[in-house]
C-alpha positions as CSV (number, residue, x, y, z in Angstrom):
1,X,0.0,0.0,0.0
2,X,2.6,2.3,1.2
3,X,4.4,2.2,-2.2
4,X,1.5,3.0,-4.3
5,X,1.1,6.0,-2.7
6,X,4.8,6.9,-3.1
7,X,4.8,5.9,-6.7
8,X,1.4,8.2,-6.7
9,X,2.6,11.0,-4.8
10,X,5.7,10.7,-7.7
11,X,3.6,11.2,-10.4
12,X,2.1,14.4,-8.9
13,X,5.1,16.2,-8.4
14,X,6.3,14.9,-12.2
15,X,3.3,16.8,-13.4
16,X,3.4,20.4,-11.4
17,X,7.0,20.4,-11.7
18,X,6.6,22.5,-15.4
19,X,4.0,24.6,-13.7
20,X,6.7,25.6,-11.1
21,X,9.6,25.9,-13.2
22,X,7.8,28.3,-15.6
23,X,6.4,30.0,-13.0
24,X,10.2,31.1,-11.5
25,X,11.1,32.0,-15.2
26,X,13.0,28.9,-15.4
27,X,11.6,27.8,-18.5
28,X,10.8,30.4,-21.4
29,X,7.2,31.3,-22.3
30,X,7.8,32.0,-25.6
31,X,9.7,30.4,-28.3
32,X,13.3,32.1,-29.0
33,X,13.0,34.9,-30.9
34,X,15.6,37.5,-32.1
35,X,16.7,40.5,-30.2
36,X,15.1,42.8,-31.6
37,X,12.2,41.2,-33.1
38,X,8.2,42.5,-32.0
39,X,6.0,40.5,-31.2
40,X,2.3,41.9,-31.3
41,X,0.1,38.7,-30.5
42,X,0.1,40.0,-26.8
43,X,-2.9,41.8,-26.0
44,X,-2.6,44.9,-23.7
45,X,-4.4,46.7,-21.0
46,X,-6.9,49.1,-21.9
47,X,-6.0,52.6,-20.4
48,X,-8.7,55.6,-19.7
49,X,-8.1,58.8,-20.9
50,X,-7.6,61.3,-18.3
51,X,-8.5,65.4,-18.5
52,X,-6.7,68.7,-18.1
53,X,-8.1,68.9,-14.7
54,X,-5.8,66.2,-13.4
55,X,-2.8,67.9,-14.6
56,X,-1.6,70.4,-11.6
57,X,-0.3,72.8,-13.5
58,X,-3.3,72.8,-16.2
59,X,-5.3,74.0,-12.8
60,X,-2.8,76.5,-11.5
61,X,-2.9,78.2,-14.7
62,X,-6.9,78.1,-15.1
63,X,-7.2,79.6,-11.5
64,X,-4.5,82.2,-12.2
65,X,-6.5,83.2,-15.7
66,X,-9.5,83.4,-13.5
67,X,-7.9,86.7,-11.0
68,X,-7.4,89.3,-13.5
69,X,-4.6,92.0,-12.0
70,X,-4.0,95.3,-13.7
71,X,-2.2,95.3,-16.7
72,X,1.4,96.7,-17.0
73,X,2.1,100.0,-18.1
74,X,3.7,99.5,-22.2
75,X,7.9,100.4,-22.5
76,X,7.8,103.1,-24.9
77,X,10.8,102.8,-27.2
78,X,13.6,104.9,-26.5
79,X,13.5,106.1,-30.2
80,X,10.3,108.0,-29.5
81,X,11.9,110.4,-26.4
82,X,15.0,110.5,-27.6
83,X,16.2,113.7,-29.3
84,X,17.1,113.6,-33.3
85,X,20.5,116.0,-32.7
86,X,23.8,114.2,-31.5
87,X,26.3,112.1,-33.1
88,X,24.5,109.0,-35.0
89,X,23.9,105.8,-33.6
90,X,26.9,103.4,-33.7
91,X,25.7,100.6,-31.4
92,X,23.1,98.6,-33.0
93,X,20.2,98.3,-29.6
94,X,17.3,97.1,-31.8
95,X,15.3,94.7,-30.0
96,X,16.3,95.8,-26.4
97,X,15.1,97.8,-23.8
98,X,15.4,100.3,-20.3
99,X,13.6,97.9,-17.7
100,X,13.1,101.4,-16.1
101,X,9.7,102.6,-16.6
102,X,10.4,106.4,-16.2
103,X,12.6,106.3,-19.3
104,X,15.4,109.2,-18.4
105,X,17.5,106.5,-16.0
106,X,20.7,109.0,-17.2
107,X,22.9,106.3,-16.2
108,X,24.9,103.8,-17.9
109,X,25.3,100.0,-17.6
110,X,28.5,97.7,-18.7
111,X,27.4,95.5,-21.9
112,X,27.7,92.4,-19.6
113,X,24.3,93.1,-18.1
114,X,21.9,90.8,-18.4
115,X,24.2,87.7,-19.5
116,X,25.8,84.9,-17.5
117,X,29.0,87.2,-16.8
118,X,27.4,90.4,-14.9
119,X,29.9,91.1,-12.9
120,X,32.7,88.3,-13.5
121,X,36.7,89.9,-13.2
122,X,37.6,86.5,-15.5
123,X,38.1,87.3,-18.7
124,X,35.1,85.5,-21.1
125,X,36.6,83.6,-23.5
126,X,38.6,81.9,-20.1
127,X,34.8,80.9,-18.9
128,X,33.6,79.7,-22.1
129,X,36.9,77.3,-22.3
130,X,35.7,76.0,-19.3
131,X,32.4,75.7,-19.5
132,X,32.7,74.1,-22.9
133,X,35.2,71.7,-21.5
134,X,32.2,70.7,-18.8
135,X,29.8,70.7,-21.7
136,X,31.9,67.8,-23.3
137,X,32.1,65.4,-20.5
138,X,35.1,66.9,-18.0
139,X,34.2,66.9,-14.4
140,X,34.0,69.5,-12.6
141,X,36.6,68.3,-9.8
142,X,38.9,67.2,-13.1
143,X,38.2,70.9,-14.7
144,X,39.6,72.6,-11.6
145,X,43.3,70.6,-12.1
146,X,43.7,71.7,-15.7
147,X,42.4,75.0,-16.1
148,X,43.8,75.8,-12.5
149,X,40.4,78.3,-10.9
150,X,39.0,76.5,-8.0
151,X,35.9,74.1,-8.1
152,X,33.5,76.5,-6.4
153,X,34.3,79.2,-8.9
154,X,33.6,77.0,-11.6
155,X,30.2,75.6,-9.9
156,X,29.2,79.4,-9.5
157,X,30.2,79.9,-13.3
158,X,28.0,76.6,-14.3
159,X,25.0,77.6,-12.3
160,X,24.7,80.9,-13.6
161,X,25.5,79.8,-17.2
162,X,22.3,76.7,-16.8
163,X,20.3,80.2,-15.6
164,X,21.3,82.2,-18.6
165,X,21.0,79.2,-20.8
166,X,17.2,78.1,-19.6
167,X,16.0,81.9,-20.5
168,X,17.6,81.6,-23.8
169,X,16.1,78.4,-24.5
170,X,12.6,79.9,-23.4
171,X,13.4,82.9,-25.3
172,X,14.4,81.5,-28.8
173,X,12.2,78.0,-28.8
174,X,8.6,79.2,-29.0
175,X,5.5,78.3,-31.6
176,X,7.4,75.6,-32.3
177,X,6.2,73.2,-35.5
178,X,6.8,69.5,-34.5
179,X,6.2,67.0,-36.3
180,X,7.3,63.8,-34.7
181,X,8.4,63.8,-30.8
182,X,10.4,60.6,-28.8
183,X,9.6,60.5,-25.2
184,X,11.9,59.1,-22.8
185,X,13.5,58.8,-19.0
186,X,17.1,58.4,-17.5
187,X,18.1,57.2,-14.4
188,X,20.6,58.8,-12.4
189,X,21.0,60.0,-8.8
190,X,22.7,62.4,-6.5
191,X,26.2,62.0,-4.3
192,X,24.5,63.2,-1.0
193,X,21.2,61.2,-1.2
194,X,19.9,57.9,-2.3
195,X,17.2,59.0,-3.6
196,X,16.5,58.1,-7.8
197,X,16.3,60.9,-9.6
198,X,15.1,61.0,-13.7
199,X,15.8,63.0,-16.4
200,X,12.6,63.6,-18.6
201,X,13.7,64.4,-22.5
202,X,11.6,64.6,-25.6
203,X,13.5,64.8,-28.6
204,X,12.8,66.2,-32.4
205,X,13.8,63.0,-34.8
206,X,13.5,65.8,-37.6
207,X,15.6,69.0,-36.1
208,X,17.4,67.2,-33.2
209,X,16.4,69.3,-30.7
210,X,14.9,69.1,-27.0
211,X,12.2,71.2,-26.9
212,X,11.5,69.9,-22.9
213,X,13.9,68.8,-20.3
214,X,12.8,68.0,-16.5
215,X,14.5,66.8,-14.1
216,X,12.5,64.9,-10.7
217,X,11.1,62.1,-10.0
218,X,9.4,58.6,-12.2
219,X,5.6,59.3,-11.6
220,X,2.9,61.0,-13.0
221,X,3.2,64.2,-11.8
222,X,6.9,64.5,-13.7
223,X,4.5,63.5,-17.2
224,X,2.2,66.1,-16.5
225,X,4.9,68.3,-16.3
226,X,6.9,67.2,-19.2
227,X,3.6,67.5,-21.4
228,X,2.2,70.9,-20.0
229,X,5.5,72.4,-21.1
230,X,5.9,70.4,-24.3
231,X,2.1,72.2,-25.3
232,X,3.5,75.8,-24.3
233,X,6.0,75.8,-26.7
234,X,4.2,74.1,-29.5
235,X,2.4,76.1,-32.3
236,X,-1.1,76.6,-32.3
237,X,-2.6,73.8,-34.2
238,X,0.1,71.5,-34.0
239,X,-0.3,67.8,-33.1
240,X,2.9,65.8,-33.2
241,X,2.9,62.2,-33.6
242,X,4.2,60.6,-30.3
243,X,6.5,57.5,-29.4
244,X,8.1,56.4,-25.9
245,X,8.8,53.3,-23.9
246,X,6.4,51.6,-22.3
247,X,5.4,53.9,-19.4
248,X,2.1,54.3,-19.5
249,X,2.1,57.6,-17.5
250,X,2.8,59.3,-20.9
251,X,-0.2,58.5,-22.4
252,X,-2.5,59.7,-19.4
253,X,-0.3,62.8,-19.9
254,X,-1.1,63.2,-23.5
255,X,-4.7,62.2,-23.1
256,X,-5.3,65.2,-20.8
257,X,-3.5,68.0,-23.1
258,X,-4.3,67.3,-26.4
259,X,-8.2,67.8,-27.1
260,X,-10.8,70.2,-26.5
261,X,-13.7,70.7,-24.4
262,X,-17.5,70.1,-25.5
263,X,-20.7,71.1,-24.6
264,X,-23.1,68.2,-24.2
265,X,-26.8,68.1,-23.1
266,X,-26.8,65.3,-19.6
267,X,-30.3,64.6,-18.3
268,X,-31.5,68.2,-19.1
269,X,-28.5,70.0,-18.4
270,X,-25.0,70.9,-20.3
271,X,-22.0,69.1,-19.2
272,X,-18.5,69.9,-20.6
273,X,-16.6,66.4,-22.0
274,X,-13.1,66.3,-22.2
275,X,-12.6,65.0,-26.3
276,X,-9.3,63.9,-26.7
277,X,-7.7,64.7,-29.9
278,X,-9.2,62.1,-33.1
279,X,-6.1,62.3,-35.1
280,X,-3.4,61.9,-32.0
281,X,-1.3,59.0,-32.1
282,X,0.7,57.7,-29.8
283,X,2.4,54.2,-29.5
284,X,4.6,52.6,-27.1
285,X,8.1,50.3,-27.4
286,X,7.7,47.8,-24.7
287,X,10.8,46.1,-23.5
288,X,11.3,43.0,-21.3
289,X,14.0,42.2,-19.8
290,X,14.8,39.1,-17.7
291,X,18.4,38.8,-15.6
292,X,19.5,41.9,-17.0
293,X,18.5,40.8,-21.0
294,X,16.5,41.5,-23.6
295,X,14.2,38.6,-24.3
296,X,11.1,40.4,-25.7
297,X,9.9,43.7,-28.1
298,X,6.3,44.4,-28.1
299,X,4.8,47.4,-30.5
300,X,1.4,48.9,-28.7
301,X,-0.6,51.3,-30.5
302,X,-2.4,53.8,-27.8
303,X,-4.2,56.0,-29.8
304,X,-4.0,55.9,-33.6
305,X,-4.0,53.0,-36.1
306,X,-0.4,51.4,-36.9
307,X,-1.4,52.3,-40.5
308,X,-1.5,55.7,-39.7
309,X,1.6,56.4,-37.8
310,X,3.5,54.3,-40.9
311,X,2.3,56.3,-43.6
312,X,2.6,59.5,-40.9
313,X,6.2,58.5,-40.6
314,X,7.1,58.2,-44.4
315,X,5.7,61.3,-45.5
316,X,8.4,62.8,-42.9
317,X,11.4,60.8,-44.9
318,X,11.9,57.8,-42.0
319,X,11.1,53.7,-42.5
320,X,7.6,54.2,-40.7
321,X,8.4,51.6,-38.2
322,X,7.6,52.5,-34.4
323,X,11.0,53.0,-32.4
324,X,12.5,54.6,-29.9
325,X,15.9,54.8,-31.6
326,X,16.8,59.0,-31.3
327,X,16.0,59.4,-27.9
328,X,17.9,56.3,-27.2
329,X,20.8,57.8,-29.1
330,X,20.7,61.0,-27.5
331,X,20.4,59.5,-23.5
332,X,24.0,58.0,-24.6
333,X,24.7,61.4,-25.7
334,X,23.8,63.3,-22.6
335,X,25.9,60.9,-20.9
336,X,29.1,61.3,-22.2
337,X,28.4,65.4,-22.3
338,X,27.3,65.8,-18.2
339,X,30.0,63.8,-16.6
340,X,27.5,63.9,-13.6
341,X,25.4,60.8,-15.9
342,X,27.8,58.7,-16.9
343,X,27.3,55.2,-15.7
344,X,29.4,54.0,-12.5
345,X,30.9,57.4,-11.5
346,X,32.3,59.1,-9.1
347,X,31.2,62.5,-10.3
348,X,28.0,63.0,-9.1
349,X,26.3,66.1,-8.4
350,X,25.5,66.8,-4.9
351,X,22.2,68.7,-4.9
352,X,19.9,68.5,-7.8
353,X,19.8,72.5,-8.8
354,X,23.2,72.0,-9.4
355,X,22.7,68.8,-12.1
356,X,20.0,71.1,-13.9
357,X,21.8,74.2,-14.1
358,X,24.6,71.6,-15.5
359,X,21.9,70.2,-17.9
360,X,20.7,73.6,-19.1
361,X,23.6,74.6,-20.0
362,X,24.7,71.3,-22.0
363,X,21.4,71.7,-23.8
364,X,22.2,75.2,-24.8
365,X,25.8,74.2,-25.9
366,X,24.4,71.0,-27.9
367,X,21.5,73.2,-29.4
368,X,24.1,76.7,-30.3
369,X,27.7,75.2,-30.5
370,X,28.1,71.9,-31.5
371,X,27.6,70.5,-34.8
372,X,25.1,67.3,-35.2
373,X,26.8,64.6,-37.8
374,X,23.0,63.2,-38.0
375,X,22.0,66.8,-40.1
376,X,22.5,67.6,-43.5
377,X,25.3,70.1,-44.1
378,X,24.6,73.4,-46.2
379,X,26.7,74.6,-49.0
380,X,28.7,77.6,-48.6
381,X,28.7,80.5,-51.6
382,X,29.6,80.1,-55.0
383,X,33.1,80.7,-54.0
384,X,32.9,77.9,-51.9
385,X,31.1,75.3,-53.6
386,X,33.1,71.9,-52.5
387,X,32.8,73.1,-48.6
388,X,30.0,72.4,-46.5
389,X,28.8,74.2,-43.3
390,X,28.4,72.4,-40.2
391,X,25.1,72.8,-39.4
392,X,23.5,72.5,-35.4
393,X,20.0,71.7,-33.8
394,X,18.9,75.2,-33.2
395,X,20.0,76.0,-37.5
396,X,18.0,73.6,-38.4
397,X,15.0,73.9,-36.6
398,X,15.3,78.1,-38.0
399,X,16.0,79.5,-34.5
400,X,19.6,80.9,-35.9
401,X,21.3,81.3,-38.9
402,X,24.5,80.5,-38.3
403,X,27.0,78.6,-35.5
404,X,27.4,80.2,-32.5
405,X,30.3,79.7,-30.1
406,X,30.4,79.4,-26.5
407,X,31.4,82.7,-26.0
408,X,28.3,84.2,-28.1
409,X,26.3,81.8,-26.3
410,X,27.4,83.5,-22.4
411,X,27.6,86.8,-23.5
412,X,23.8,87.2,-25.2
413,X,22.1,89.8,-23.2
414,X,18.1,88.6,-22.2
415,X,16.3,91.9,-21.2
416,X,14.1,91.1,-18.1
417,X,11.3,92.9,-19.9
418,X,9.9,91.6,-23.3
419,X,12.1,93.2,-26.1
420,X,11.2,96.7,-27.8
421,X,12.3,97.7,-31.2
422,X,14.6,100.8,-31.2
């Protein structure tokens, strides 16, 4: 008797010993497949679209429109008071202004008002060396032993450069006309805390540029934030066509800033309906990893038909399949240019204004200064017809017409008061 029930109690374990191993991941649950192959048999969770009402910054801004203040008094261009007798002008001022509102000041100013080097004794082209040299990857702590000024002079330099650089990207980026946006998060973390911190990016596939850039924590509060600012900056009317990794926080983000309000009758009364967008699309790159490898790809279409974000993504000149692949491209470049993200380093910031100010200022430098092998080059003059002009983010995207340097970049005065022809 007793060995029937051992040769029974044999069989059992026989048959739930599959069920166990593929329940540890012992045992694969699908057949090999390639690295990068998709697989789009899987079905996916349905998500529900969320409204502007559950972004925070949506509401501060509809409460704020609600208190109307007084408006400011208009700066009247100098050219107007100004007397027509005296020597003619030789500095060119158009497009700036006297933040005084009386408009007879009588007193002068140095030209490095307004610009990242108000009040600096160290000569500018010796900042912009260094500050290029931290915008390529040198560390701070190495930057001090080969350029010889002392680390906190250099952190003061770099956080009133990220300062300068964040109005200038404000400034120069607006009514933007995007056509295709990549969404994506990088991990990094601070030397004084253990707390995760992530870099938010969104990236132009077209132009090569970052339109947004924040810097906090993995949740949904960092998406609203991301998005919100993405829609300031965007031209009226324009609806890129989204793609990002498989967090779905982006798509409850999207889903509550792209659409419009309508008025429906509800049991007798009207009742505004958050309509999202009919001709958004958005779909998501879903990787899975197991024991630090890539085992599986999976293509989800949010919102939108996969038809539609092919033929979308020929008509702009690319292969029309879904991918992540610039943003990828450019979190490996952000690392090698902030020395503070490179992987397994001892050059961490220490507080987290600091890494932004860093950021903003690698941002301006990669938008302004250096050349992007990915864009076409332009042909000099007829005199020049076998050379080719480097060409950067912000030329091509038609915020400049030409390559700045890092110099130009410090020394651009931004008025605190919206600009006023001369």
């Amino acid at each position: 008797m007793s060995l029937h029930v051992f040769v029974y109690l044999l069989m059992v374990c026989l048959l739930l010993s599959p069920a166990l191993l593929w329940r540890l991941d012992w045992l694969p649950r699908q057949p090999s497949h390639s690295r990068g192959g998709a697989i789009h048999s899987l079905t996916q969770r349905l998500l529900k679209p969320r409204t502007p009402l559950d972004c925070p910054a949506c509401r501060l801004s509809c409460a704020h429109s609600s208190v109307v203040g007084p408006a400011p008094l208009p700066v009247r261009p100098w050219r107007e008071v100004k007397s027509r007798r005296g020597a003619p002008k030789r500095v060119n001022t158009e497009g700036f202004a006297c933040p005084n509102h009386q408009w007879a000041c009588h007193t002068t100013f140095t030209s490095r008002r307004n610009t990242a080097l108000y009040r600096l004794k160290t000569p500018s082209q010796q900042i912009a060396r260094v500050l290029s040299a931290l915008a390529e990857g040198l560390d701070p702590s190495a930057a001090e032993r080969v350029f010889g000024y002392r680390q906190a002079t250099i952190t003061t330099w770099l956080s009133r450069a990220g300062e300068h650089a964040q109005i200038l990207h404000e400034r120069s980026f607006r009514h933007l006309w995007l056509p295709h946006l990549q969404l994506a998060e990088l991990r990094t973390r601070l030397r004084s805390s253990k707390q995760v911190l992530w870099l938010w990016l969104a990236i132009d596939p077209c132009t090569k540029i970052l339109p947004v850039l924040q810097l906090g924590p993995r949740t949904q509060h960092m998406a609203h934030l991301l998005i919100h600012s993405l829609q300031q900056l965007l031209a009226p009317g324009c609806l890129p066509l989204f793609t990002s990794d498989g967090l779905n926080v982006y798509f409850y983000a999207l889903t509550a800033h792209f659409g419009t309000w309508r008025q429906e009758k509800r049991r007798g009364r009207n009742v505004r309906r958050w309509q999202v967008a009919a001709n958004l699309i958005y779909g998501q790159v879903k990787k899975c990893y197991r024991r630090r490898k890539l085992v599986r790809v999976t293509h989800v279409m949010r919102l939108g038909t996969e038809t539609a974000l092919q033929v979308a993504l020929q008509h702009l000149g690319f292969s029309g399949r879904l991918n992540t692949a610039f943003i990828e491209r450019v979190n490996l470049t952000v690392r090698h240019g902030v020395a503070a993200l490179a992987r397994r380093t001892w050059a961490t910031s220490q507080q987290s204004p600091h890494l932004l100010s860093h950021l903003e200022w690698w941002r301006a430098y990669y938008h302004f200064v250096r050349p992007h092998a990915a864009l076409p080059r332009e042909r000099g003059g007829k005199m020049m017809a076998q050379r080719y002009r480097q060409r950067t983010p912000a030329m091509a995207a038609g915020r400049t017409s030409r390559r700045w340097t890092a110099q130009e970049v410090l020394c651009y005065p931004l008025s605190p008061v919206p600009c006023v022809l001369m």
